[in-house]
MDAnalysis code that builds the backbone (N, CA, C; Angstrom):
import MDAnalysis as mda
import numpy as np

u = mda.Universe.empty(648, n_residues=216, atom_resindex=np.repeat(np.arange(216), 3), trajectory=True)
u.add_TopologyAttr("name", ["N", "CA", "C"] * 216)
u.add_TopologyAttr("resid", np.arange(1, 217))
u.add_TopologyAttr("resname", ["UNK", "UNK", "UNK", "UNK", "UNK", "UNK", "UNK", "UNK", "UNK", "UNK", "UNK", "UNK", "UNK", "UNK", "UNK", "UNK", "UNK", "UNK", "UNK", "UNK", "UNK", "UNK", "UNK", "UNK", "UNK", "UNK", "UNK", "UNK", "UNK", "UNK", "UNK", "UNK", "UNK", "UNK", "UNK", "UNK", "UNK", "UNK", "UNK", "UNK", "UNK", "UNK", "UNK", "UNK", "UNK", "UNK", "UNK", "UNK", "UNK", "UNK", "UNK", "UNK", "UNK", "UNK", "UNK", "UNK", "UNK", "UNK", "UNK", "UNK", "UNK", "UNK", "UNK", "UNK", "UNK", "UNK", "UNK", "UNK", "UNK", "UNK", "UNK", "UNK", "UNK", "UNK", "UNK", "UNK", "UNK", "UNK", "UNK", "UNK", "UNK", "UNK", "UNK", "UNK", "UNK", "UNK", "UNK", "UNK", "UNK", "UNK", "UNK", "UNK", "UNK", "UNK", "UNK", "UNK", "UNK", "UNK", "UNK", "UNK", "UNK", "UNK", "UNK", "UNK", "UNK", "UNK", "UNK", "UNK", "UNK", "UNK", "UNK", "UNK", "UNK", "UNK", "UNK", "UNK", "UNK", "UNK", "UNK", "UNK", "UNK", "UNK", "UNK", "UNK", "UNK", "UNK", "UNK", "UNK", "UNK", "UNK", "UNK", "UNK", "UNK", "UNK", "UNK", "UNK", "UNK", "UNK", "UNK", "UNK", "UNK", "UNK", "UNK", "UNK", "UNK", "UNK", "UNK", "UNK", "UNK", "UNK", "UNK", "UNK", "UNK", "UNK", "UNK", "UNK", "UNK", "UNK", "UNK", "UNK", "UNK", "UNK", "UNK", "UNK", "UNK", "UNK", "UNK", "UNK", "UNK", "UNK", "UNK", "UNK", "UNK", "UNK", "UNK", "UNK", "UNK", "UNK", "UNK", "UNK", "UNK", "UNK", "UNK", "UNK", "UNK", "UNK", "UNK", "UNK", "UNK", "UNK", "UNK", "UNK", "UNK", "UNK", "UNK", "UNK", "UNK", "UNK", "UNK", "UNK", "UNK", "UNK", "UNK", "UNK", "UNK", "UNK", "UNK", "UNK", "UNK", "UNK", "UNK", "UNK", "UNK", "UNK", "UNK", "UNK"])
u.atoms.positions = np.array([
    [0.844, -1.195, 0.000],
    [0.000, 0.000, 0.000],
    [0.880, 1.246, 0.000],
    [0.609, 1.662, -0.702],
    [1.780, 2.805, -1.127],
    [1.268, 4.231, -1.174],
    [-0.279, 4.297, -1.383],
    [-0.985, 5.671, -1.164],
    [-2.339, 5.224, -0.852],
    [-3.116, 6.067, 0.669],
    [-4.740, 5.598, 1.249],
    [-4.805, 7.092, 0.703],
    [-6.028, 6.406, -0.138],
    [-7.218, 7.173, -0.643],
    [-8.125, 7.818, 0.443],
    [-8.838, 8.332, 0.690],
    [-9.637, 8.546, 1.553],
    [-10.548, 9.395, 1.379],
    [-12.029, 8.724, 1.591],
    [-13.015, 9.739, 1.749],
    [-13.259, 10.832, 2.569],
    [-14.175, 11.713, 2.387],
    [-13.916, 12.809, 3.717],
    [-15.352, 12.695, 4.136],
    [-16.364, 12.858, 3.939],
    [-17.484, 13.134, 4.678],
    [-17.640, 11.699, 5.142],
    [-18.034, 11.607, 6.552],
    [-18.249, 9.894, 6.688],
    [-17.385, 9.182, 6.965],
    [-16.097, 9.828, 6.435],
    [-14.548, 8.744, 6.990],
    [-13.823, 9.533, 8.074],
    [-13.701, 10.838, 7.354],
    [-12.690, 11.378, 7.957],
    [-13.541, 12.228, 9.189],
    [-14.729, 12.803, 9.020],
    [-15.418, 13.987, 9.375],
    [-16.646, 13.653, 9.491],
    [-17.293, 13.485, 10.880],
    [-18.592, 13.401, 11.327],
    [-19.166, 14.662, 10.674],
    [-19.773, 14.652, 9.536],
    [-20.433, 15.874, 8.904],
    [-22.000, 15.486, 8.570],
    [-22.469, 14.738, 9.326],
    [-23.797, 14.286, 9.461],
    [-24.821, 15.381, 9.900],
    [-24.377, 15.675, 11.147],
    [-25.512, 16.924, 11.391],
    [-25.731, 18.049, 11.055],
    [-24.421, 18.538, 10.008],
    [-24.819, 19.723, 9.207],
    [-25.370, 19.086, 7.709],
    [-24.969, 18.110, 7.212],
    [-25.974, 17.440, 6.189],
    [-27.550, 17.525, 6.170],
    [-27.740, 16.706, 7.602],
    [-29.134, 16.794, 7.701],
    [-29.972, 18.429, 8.283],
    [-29.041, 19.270, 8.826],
    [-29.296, 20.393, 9.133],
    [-29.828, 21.112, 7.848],
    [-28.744, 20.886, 6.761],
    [-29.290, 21.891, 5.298],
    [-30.614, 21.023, 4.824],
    [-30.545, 19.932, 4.374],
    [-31.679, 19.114, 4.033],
    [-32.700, 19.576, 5.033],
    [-32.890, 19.204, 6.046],
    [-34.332, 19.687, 7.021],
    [-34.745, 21.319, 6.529],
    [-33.784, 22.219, 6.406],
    [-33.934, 23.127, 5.825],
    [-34.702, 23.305, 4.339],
    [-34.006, 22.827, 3.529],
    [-34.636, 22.491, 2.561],
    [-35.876, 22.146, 2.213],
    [-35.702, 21.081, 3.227],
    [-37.081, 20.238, 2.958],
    [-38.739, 21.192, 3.430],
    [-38.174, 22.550, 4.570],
    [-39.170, 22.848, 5.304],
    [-39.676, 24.187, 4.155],
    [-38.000, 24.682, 3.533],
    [-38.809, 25.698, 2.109],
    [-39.316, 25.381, 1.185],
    [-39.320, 24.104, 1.043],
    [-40.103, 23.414, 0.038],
    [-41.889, 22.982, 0.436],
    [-41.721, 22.563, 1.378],
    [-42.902, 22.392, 1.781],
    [-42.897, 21.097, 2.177],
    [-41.492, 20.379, 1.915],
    [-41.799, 18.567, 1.964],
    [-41.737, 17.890, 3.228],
    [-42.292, 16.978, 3.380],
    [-42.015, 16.165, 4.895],
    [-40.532, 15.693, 5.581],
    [-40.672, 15.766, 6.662],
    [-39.496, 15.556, 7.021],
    [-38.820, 14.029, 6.585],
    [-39.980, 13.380, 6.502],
    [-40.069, 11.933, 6.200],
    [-38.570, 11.603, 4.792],
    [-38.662, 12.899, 4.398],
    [-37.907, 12.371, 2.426],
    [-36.543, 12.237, 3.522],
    [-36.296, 13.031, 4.402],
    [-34.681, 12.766, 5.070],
    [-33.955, 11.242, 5.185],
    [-34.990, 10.045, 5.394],
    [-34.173, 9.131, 4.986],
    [-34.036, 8.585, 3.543],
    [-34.600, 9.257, 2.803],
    [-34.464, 8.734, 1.239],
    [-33.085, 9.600, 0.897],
    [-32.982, 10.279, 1.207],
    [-31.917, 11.642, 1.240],
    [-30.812, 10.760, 1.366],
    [-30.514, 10.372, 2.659],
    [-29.866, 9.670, 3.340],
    [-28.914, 8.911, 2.856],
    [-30.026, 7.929, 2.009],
    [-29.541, 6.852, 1.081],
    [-28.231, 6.969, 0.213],
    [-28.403, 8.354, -0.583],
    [-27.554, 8.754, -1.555],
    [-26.328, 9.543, -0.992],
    [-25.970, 10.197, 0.206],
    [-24.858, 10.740, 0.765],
    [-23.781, 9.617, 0.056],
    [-23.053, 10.807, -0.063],
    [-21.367, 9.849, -0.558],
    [-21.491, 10.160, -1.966],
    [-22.233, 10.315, -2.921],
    [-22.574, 10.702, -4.344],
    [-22.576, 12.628, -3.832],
    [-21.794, 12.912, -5.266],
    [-22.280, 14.467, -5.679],
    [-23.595, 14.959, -5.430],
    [-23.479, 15.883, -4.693],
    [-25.022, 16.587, -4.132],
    [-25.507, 16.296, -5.117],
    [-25.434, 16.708, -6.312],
    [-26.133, 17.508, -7.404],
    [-26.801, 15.515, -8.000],
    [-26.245, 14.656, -7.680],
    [-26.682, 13.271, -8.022],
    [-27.616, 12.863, -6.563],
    [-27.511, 12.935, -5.456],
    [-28.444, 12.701, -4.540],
    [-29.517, 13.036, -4.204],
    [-29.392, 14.423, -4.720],
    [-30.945, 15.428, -4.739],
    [-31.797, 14.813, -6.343],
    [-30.779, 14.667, -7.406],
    [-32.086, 14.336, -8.327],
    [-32.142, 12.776, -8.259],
    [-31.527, 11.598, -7.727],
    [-32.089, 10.012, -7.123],
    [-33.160, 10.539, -6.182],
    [-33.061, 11.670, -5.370],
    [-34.381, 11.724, -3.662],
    [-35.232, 12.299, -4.370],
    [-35.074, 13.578, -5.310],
    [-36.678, 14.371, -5.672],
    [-36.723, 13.728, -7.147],
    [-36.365, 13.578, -7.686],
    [-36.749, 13.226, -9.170],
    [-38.466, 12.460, -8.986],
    [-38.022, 11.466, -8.557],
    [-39.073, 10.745, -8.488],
    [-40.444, 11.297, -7.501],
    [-40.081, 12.488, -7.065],
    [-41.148, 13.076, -6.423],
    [-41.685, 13.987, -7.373],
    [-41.134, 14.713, -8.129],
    [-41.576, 15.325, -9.226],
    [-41.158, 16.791, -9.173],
    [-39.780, 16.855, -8.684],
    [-39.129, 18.074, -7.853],
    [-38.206, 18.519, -8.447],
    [-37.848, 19.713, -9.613],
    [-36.831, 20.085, -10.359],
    [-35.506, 20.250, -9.254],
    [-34.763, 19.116, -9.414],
    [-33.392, 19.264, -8.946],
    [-32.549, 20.796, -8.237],
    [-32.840, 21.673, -9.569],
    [-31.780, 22.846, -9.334],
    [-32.718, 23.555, -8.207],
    [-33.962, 23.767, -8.469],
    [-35.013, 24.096, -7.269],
    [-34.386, 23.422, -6.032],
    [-34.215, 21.855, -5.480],
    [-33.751, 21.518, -4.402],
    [-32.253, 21.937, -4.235],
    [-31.732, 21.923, -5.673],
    [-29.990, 22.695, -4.830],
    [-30.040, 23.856, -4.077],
    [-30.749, 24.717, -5.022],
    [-31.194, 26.445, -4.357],
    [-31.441, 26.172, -2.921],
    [-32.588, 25.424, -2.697],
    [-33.116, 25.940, -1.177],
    [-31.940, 24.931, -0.003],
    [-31.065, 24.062, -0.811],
    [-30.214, 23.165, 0.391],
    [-29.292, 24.053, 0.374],
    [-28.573, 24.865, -0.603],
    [-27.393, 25.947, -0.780],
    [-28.266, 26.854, 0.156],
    [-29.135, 27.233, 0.575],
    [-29.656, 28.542, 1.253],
    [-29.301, 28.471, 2.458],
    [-29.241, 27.100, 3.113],
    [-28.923, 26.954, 4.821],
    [-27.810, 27.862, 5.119],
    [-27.222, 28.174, 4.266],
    [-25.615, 28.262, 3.997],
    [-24.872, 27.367, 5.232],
    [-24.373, 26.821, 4.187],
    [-23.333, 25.739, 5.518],
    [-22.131, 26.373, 5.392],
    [-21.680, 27.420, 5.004],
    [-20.143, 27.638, 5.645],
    [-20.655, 28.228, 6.605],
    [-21.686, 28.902, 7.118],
    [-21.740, 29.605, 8.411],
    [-22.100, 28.708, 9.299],
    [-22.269, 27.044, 8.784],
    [-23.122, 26.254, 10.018],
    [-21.591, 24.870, 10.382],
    [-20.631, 25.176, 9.863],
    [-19.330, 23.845, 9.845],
    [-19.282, 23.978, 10.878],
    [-19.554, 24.880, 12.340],
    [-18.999, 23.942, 13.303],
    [-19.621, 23.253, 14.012],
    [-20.936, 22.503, 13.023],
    [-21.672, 21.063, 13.583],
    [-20.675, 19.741, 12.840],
    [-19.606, 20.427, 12.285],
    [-18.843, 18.882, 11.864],
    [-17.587, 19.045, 12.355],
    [-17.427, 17.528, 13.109],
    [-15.865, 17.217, 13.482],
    [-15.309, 15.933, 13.139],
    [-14.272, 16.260, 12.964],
    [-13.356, 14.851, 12.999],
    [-13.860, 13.870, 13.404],
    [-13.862, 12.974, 13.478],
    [-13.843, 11.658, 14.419],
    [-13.376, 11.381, 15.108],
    [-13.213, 11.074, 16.288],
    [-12.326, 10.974, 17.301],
    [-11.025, 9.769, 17.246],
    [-9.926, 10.208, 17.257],
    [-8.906, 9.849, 16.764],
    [-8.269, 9.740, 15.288],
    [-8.915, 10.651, 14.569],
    [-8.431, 10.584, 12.746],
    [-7.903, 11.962, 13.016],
    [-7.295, 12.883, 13.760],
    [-6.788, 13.796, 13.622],
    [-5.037, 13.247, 13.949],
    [-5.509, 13.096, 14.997],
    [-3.785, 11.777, 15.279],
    [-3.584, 10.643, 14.720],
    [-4.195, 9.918, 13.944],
    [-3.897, 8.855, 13.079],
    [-3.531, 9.303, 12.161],
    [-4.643, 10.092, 11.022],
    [-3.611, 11.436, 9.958],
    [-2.292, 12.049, 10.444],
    [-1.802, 12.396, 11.697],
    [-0.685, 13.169, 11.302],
    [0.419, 11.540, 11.824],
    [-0.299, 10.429, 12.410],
    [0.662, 9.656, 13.081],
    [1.567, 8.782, 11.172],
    [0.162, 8.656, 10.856],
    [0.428, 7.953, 8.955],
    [1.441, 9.145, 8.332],
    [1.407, 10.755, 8.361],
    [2.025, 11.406, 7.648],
    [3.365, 11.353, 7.876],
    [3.857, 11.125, 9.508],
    [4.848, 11.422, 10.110],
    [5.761, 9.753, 9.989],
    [4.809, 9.037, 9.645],
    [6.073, 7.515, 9.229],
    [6.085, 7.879, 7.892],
    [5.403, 8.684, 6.766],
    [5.784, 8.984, 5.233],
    [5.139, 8.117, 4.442],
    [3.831, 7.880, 4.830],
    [2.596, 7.491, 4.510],
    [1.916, 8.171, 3.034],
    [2.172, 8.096, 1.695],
    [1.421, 9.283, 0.869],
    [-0.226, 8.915, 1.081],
    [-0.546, 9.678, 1.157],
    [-2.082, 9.961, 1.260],
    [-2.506, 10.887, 0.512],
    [-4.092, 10.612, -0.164],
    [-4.850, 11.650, -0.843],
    [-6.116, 11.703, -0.386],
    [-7.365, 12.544, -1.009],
    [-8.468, 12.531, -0.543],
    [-9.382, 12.874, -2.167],
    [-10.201, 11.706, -1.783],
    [-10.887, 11.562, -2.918],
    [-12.434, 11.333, -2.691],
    [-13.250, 12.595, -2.935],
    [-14.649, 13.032, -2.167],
    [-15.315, 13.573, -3.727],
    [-16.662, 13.573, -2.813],
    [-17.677, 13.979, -3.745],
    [-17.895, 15.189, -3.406],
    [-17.539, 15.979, -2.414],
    [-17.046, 17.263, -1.764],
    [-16.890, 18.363, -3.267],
    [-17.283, 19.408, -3.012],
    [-16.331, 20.825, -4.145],
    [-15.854, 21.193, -3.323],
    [-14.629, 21.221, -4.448],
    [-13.132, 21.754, -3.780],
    [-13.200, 23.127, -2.751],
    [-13.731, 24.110, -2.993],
    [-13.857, 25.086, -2.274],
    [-14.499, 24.634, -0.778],
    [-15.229, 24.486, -0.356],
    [-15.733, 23.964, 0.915],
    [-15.077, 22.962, 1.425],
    [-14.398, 22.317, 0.541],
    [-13.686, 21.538, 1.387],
    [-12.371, 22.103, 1.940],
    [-11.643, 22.949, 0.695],
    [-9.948, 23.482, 1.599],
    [-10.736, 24.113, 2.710],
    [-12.134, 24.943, 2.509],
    [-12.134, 25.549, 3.808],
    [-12.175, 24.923, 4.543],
    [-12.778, 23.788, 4.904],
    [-13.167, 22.758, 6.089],
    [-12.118, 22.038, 6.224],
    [-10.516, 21.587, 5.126],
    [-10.022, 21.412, 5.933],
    [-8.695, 22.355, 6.703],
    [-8.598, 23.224, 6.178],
    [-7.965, 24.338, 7.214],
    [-8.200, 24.794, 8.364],
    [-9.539, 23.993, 8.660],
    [-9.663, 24.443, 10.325],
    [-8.698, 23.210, 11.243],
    [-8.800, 22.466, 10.254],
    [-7.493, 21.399, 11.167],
    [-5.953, 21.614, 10.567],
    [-5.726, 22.515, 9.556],
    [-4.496, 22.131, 9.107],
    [-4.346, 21.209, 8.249],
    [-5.267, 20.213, 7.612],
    [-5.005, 19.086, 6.999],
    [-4.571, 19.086, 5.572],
    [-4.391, 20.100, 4.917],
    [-4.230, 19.910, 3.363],
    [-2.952, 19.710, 3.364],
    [-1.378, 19.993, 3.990],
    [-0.510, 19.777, 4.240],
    [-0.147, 18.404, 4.311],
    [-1.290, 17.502, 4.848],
    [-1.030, 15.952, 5.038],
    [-1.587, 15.056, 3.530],
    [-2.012, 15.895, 2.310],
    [-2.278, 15.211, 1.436],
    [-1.362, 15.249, 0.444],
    [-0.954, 14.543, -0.442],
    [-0.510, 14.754, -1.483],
    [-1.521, 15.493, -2.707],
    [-2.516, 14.688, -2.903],
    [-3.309, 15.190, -3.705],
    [-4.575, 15.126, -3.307],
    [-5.777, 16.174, -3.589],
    [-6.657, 15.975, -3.783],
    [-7.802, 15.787, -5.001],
    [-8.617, 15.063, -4.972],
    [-9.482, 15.336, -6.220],
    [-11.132, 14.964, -5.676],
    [-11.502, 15.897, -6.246],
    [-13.164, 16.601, -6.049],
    [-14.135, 16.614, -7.895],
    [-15.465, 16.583, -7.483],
    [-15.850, 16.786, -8.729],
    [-15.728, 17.802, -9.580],
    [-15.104, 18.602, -8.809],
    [-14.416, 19.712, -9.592],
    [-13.037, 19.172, -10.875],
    [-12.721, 18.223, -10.661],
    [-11.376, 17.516, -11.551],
    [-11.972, 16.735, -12.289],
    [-13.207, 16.495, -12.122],
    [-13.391, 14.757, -12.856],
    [-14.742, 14.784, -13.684],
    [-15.020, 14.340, -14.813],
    [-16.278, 14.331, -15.572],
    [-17.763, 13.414, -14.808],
    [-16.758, 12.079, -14.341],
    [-17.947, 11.524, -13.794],
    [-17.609, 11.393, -12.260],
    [-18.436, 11.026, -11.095],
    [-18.461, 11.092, -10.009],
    [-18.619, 9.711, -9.685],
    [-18.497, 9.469, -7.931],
    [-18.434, 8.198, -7.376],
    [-19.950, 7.715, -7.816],
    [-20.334, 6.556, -8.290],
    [-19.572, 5.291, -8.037],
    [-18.250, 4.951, -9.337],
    [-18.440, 5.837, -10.534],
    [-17.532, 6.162, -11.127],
    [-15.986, 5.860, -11.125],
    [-14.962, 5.189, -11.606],
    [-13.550, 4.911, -11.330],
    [-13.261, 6.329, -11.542],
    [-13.832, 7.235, -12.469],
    [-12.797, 8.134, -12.904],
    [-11.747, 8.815, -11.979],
    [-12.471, 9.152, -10.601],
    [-11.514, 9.772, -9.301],
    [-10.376, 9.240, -9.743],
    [-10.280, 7.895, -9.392],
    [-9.216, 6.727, -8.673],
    [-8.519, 6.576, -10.227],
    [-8.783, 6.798, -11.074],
    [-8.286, 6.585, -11.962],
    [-7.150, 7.917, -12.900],
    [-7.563, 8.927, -11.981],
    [-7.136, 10.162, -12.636],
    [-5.898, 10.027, -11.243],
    [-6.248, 9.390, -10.135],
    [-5.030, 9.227, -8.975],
    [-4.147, 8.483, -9.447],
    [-4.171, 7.444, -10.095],
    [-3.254, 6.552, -10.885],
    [-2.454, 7.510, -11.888],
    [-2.997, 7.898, -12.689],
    [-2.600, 9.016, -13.675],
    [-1.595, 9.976, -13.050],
    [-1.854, 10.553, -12.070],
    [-0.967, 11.660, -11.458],
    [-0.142, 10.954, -10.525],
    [-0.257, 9.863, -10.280],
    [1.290, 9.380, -8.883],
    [1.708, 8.237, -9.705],
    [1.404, 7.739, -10.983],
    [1.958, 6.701, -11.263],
    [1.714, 5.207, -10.993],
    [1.117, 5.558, -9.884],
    [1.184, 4.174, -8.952],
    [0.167, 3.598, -10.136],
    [0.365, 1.572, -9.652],
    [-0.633, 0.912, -9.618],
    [-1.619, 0.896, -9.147],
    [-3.047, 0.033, -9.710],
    [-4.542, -0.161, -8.898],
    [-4.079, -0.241, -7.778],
    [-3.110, -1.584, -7.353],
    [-2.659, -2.579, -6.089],
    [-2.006, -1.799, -5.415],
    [-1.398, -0.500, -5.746],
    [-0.394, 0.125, -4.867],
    [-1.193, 1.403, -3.866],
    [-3.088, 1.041, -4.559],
    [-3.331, 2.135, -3.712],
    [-4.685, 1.573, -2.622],
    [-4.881, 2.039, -1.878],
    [-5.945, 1.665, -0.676],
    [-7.297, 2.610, -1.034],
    [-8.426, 2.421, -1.263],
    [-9.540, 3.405, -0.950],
    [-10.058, 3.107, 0.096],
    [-10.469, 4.519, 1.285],
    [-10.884, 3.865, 2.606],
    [-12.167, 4.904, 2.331],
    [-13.027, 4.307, 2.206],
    [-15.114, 5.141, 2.691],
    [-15.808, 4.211, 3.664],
    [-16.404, 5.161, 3.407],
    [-18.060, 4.405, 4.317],
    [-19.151, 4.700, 3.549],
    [-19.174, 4.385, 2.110],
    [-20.395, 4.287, 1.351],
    [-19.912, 3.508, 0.345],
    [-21.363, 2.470, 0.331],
    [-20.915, 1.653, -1.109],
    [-20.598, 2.601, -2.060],
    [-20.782, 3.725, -2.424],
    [-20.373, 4.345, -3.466],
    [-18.911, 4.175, -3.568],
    [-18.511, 4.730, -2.238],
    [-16.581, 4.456, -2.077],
    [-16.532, 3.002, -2.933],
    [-16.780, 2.266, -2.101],
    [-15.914, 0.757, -2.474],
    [-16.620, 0.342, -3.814],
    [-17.782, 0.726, -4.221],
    [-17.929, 0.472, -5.475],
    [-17.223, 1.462, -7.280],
    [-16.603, 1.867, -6.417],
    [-15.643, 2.678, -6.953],
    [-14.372, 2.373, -7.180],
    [-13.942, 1.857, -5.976],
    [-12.688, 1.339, -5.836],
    [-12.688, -0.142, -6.985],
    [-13.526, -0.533, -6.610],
    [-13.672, -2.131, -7.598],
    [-13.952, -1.866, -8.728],
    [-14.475, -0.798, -9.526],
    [-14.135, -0.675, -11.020],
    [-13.456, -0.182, -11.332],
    [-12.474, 0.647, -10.230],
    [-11.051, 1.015, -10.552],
    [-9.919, -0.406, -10.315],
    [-10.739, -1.340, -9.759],
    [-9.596, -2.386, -9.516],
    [-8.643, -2.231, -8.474],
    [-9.018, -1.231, -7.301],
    [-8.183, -0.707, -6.000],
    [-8.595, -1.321, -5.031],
    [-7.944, -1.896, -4.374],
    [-8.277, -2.287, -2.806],
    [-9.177, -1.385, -1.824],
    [-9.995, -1.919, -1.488],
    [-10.964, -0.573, 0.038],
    [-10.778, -1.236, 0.673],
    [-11.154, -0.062, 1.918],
    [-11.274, -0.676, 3.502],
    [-12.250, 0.107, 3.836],
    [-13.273, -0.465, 4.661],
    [-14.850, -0.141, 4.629],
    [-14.740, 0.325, 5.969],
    [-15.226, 1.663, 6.373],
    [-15.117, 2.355, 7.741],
    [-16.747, 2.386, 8.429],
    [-16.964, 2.037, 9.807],
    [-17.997, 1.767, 10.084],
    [-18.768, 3.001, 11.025],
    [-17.988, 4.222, 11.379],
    [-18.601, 4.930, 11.812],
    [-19.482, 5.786, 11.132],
    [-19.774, 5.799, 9.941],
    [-20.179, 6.866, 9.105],
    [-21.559, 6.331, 8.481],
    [-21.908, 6.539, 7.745],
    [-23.410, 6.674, 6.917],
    [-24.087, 5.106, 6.441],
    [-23.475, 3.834, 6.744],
    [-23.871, 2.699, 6.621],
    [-23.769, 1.710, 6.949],
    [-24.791, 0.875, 7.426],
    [-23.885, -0.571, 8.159],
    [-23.156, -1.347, 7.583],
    [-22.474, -2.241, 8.400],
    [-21.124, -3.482, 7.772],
    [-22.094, -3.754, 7.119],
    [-23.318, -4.445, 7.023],
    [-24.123, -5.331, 5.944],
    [-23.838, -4.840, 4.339],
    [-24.307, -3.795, 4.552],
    [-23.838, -2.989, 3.346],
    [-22.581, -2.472, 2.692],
    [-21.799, -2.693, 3.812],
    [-20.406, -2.384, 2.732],
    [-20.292, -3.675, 2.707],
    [-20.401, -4.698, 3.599],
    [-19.835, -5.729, 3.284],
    [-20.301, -6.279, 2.262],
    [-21.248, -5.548, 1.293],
    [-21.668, -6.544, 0.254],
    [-21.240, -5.973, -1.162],
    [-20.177, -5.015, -0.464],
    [-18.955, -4.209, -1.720],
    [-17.896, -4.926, -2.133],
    [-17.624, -5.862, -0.727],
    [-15.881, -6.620, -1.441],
    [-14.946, -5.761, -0.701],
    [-14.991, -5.380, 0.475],
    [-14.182, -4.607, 0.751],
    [-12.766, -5.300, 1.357],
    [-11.659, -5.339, 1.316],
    [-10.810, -6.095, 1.930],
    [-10.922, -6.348, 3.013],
    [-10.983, -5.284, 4.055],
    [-11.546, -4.800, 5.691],
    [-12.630, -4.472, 5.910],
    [-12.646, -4.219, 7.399],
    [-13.983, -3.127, 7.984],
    [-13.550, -2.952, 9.518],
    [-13.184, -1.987, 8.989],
    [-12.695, -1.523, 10.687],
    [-13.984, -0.671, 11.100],
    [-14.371, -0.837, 12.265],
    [-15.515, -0.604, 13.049],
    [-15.397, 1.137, 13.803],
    [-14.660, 1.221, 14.285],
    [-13.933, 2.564, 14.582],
    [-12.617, 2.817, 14.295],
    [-12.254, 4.221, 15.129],
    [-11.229, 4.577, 14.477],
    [-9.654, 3.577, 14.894],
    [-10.040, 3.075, 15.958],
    [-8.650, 2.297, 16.706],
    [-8.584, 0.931, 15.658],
    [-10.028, 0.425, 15.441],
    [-9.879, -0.880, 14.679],
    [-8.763, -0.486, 12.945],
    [-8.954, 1.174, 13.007],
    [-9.099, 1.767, 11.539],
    [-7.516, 1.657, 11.682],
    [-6.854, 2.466, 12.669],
    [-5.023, 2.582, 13.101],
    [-4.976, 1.353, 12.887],
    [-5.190, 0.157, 13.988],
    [-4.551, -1.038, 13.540],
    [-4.420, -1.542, 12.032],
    [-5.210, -1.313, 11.406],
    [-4.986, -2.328, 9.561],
    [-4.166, -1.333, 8.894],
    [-4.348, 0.250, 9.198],
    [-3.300, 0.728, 8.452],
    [-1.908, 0.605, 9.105],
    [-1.959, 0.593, 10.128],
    [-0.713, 0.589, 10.296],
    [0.465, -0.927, 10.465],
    [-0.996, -1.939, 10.360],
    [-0.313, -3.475, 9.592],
    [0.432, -3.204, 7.947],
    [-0.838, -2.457, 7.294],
    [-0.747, -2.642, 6.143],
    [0.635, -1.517, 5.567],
    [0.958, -0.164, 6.006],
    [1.439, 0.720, 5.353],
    [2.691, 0.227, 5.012],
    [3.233, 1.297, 4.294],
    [5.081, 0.485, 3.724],
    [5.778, 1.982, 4.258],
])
């Protein structure tokens, strides 16, 4: 393993309650029940702009209408309902500091994310990032993982994808990359486990131990 991929919402960053914070929002300028929040749900880990038209499409809800009123919460004024996970702030710098390459590969735009991660300092610990801002198609999509190959050289085998949405690991497997399925975030083991994931570390200590079996 020569470079961990890594998701950010869900892996790295309990960003759940400002998720559902803009959505409830949303949902209340729209007029819709609170009820659509777990259909919502479903699709986290995919590009907003793909989760809102899988949840309203089928309700009969012009998409860019639901971006407008979820963009209205404004979440840069609401980030400090998201934190780290407890212990991925010291596991990130413990992986950087043995010379670990690492990237981050999200369904995130780039802008909200350097901001979110400069409140920890973290862009320093990546080599690269890539957002749907770089890429034509989005997770479940190889293209991410495949444009990461492209820019470090490396092999499929030389790189790790770590999420917590089948989207991650179904990503990773049509890129032909190894995952490791993280269990604090947006889905149960049942469900990743029915991705192929190499692992499943349950929290973050189960998460230190395999990387730090696995790293070179």
């Amino acid at each position: 393993m020569k470079l961990i991929a890594w998701d950010f919402d869900g892996t790295l960053v309990d960003s759940r309650p400002l998720i559902e914070a803009g959505m409830a929002h949303a949902l209340d300028a729209l007029g819709q029940p609170r009820t659509v929040m777990a259909e919502w749900l479903k699709y986290v880990g995919l590009p907003v702009e793909a989760g809102i038209q899988n949840t309203f499409g089928p309700l009969g809800l012009d998409g860019e209408t639901v971006l407008k009123a979820y963009r209205s919460f404004g979440h840069a004024d609401h980030e400090h309902m998201m934190q780290p996970f407890a212990g991925i702030p010291e596991l990130l710098r413990e992986l950087h500091g043995r010379g670990q390459r690492m990237a981050v590969v999200t369904s995130k735009r780039r802008v909200p994310l350097l901001r979110q991660m400069a409140q920890w300092d973290w862009e320093p610990l990546f080599d690269i990032i890539i957002t749907p801002d770089e890429v034509t198609h989005g997770k479940p999509h190889p293209e991410s993982l495949e444009q990461l190959q492209a820019r470090t050289g490396l092999s499929a085998e030389d790189i790790l994808m770590v999420g917590d949405t089948p989207f991650d690991l179904d990503m990773a497997t049509a890129a032909g990359v190894p995952s490791l399925a993280v269990g604090h975030g947006f889905y149960p083991e049942a469900a990743l486990a029915a991705c192929g994931p190499r692992a499943y570390a349950p929290d973050t200590a189960a998460l230190r131990d395999i990387l730090l079996a696995w790293s070179v």
